[in-house]
N, C-alpha and C positions, 0 to 999 in steps of 0.2 A: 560611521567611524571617521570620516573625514572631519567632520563638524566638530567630532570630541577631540581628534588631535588637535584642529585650531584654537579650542576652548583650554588645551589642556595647555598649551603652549604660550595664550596669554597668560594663564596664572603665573605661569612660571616666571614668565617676565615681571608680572608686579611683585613678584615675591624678591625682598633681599638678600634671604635666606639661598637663595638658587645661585649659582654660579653656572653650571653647565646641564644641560638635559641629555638623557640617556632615555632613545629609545628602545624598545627590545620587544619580539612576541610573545606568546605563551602559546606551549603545546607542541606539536610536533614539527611546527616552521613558524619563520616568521611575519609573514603573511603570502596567500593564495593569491592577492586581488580582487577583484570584483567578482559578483556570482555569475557567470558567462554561463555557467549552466541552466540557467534560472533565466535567465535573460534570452536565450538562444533558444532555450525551448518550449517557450511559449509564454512569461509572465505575463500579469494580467495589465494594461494600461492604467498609468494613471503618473501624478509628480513624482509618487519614488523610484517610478523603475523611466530606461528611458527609451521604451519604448512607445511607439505610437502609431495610431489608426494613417494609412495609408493614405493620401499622399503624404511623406514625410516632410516634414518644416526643420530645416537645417539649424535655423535660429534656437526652436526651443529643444533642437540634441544639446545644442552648444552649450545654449546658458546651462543649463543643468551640469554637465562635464566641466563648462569653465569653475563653475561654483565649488565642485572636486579640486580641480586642478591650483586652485589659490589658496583653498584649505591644506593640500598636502606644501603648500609653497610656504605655509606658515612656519616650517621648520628653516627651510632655506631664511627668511626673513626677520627670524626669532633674533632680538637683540645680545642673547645669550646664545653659545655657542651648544651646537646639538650633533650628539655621539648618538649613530645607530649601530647595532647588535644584531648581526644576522646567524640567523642560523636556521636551518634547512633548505627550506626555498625562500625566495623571495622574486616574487613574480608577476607579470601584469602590472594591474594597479599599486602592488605588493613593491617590482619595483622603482614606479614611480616614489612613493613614500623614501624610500630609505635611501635614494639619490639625491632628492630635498633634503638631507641632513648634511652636516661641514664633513662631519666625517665617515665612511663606514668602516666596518669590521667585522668580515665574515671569518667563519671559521673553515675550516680546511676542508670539510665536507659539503660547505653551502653551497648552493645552483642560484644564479641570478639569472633574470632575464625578461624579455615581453614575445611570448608567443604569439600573441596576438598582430605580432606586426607581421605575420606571413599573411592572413588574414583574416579580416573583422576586428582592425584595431588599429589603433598611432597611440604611441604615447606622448601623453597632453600635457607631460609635465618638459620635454622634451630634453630631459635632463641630460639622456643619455650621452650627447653631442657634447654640453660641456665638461660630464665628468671625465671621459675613458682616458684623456690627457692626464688631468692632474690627480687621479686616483686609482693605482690599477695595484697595492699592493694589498696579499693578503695578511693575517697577522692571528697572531693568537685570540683566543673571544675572551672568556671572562675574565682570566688574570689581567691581558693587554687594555681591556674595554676599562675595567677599574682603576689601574694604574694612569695611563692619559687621563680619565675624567679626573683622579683626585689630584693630578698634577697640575691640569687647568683651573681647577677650584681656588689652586694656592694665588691665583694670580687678581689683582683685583677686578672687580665687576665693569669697571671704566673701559680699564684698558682692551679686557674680553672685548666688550663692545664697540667700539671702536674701530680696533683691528680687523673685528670681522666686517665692520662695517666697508673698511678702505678694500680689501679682498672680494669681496662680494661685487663692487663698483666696478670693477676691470671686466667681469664678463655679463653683469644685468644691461648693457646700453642693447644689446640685440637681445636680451634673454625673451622680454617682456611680446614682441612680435611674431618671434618662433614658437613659442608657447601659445599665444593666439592661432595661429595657423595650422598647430601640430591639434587643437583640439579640434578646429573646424575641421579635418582631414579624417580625425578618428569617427565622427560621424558618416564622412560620406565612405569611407573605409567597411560601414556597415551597410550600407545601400548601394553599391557598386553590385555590377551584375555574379563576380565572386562572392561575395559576401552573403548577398540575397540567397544564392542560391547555398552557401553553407550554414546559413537558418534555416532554411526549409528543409534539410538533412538532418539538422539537430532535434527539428520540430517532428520528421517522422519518426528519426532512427534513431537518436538519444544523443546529448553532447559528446561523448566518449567515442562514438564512432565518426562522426564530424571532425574530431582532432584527431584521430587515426586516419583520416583521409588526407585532412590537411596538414601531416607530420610525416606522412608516409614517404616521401620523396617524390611519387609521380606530380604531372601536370594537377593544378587545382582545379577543379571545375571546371573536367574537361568539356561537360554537354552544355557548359552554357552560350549559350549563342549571340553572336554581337549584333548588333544594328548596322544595317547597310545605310552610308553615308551617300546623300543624294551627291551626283558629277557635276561640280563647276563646269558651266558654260562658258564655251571661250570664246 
């Protein structure tokens, strides 16, 4: 899906026909995120999943995540300006996507967020940081979502572009580093001694109990045990 959003999002730009993009899901939310269930307990190795044969290689978590993380950035990047539609959840990876858009618009009932950052996750898109400033209102969905898009439609293609251009530039000078950083972190975020040890809970006991551990309020992972640090000689 990352790959079709980026593909979907050129077109739009070659087309003259297009003035604004609207994204939106279908079905009962607007997206879940990544399959963590699937991933957590047990896939099988190989380029589409990202998991890997032990010892891990930080490099090839990254590329693969970074390769996500630019393709959901293609909306943020989009020469046209891009309205997302939320409704239900939008989560995880779910809410990396729909924070890469200019604009959002949940409905009054939506759940935003990244669970995964308590643990076995960073989000890579690291959007969070700069949105919660300049976007924290809610608004009506599909009357408000139609009204904005066909208001910005009236305006010409130039000036859309442009404007988002000069707005976009005031916070991409750090974006570009922290987004690097925040992917490289979501990998080791999965091999940290917490992490390891809530796969290997996923992997006996099913994803669902895993996130009931790790939502529960107590310590996470309380049995995991740390590494004694050899003493400086003085």
């Amino acid at each position: 899906m990352p790959q079709e959003i980026a593909k979907c999002v050129s077109l739009a730009n070659a087309d003259d026909r297009v003035h604004v993009i609207v994204l939106c899901g279908n079905g009962r939310a607007f997206c879940a995120g990544y399959d963590l269930k699937e991933y957590s307990e047990g896939s099988a190795v190989g380029e589409a999943s990202p998991n890997q044969q032990m010892p891990w290689d930080p490099t090839v978590d990254f590329q693969f995540m970074w390769a996500n993380t630019q393709d959901f950035m293609s909306l943020w990047h989009s020469y046209k300006p891009t309205i997302c539609k939320v409704h239900g959840f939008a989560v995880a990876g779910g809410s990396d996507i729909a924070l890469c858009c200019d604009v959002v618009i949940m409905a009054e009932d939506a759940k935003i967020g990244y669970p995964p950052a308590r643990v076995w996750g960073c989000p890579t898109t690291a959007m969070w940081s700069f949105r919660l400033g300049p976007e924290k209102a809610k608004r009506m969905l599909d009357q408000r979502t139609e009204e904005l898009a066909q208001r910005m439609s009236s305006i010409p293609r130039n000036q859309l572009i442009m404007q988002k251009m000069v707005i976009n530039q005031s916070i991409e000078a750090s974006m570009a580093a922290t987004q690097r950083l925040a992917t490289l972190f979501d990998g080791v975020t999965r091999h940290s001694p917490e992490g390891m040890w809530f796969k290997a809970h996923a992997e006996a006991h099913g994803f669902p109990s895993a996130i009931r551990l790790r939502d529960g309020g107590a310590p996470v992972a309380p049995q995991v045990a740390r590494p004694t640090l050899p003493r400086a000689r003085l």
